[in-house]
C-alpha positions in Angstrom: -64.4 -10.3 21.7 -65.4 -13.6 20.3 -63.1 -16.4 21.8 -62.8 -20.0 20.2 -62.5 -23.3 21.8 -59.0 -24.6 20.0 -60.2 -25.8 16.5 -58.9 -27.4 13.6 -58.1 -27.2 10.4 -56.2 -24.7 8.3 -58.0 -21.5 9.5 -57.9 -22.9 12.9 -54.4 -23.0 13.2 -54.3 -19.4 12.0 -56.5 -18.5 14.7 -54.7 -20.3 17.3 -50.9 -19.4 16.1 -52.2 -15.8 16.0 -53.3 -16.0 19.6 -50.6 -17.8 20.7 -48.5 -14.7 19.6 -50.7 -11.8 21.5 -53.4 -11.1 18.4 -56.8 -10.6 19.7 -58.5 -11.4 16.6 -55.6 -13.1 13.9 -57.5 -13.6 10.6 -59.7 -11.4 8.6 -60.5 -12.6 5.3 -62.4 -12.6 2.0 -61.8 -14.7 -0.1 -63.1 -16.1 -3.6 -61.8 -19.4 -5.2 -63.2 -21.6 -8.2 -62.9 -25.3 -9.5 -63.6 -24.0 -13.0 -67.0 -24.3 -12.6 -68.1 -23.4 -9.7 -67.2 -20.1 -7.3 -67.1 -19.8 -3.6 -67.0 -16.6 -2.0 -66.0 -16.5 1.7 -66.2 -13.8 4.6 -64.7 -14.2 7.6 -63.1 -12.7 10.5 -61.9 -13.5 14.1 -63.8 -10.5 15.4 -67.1 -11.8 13.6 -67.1 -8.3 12.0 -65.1 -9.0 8.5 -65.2 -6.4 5.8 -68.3 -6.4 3.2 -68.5 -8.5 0.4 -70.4 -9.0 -2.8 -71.7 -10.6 -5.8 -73.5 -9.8 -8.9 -76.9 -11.2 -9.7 -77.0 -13.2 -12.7 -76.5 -11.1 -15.7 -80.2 -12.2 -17.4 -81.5 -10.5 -14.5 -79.6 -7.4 -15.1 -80.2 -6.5 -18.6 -84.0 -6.6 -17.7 -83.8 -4.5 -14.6 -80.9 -2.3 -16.2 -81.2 -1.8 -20.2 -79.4 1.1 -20.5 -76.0 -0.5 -19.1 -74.0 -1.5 -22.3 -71.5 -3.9 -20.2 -74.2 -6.0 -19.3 -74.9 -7.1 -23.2 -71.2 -7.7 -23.7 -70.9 -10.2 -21.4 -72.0 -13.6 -20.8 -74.9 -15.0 -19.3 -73.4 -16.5 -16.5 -71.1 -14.2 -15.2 -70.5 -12.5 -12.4 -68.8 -10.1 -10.3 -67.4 -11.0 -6.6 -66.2 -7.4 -4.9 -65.6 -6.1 -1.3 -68.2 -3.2 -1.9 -70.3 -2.9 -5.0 -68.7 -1.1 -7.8 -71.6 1.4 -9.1 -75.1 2.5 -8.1 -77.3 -0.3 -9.2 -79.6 -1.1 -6.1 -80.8 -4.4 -7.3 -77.3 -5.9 -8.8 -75.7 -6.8 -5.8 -76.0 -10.0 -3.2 -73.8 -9.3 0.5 -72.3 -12.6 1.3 -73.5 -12.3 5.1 -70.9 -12.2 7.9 -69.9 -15.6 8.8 -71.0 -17.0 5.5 -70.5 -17.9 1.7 -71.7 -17.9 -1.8 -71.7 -20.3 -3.9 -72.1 -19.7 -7.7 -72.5 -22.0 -10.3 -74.2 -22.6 -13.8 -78.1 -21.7 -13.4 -77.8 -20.6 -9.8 -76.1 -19.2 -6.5 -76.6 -20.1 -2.8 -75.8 -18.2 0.5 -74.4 -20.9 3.3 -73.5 -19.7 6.9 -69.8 -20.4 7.2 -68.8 -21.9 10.7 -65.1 -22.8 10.2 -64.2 -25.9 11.9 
């Protein structure tokens, strides 16, 4: 069981109302959110063991490593795909946001962080 000092901030409180009320580990949580331009894909639990979670590789990369796929040419170049497990059997399409950690895509790019909330 991984026990926190008394923390702040908004997933801090979670943590600490959850406790308060007899739940070993209160929050499990993936979430992905966006400004528009940017997306941030977040993985996180109480237990430090949260459910998977993934995100495409840039789509440029795709079409060269999978021609065949039709989807891929329908779609933009900068798009991609945030799910909890990867959605069909393309080894090299996929990046795991790491346990305890997020992505961060934007134009031209993308960026695992380790996520340590406060």
């Amino acid at each position: 069981m991984i026990r926190r000092e008394r923390s702040s901030g908004w997933l801090g409180w979670f943590e600490d109302t959850g406790h308060r009320h007899g739940a070993e580990y209160p929050l499990q949580m993936t979430i992905a959110t966006t400004n528009g331009e940017s997306v941030w894909a977040f993985r996180y639990s109480s237990e430090g063991r949260s459910r998977s979670l993934y995100y495409s590789r840039d789509v440029r990369t795709l079409r060269e490593l999978y021609p065949e796929r039709p989807l891929l040419h329908e779609v933009s170049d900068e798009t991609r795909i945030i799910v909890s497990e990867p959605l069909v059997d393309l080894a090299e399409a996929w990046n795991e946001v790491p346990e305890l950690g997020y992505g961060h895509i934007r134009e031209g790019g993308h960026e695992l962080h380790a996520f340590h909330p406060r």
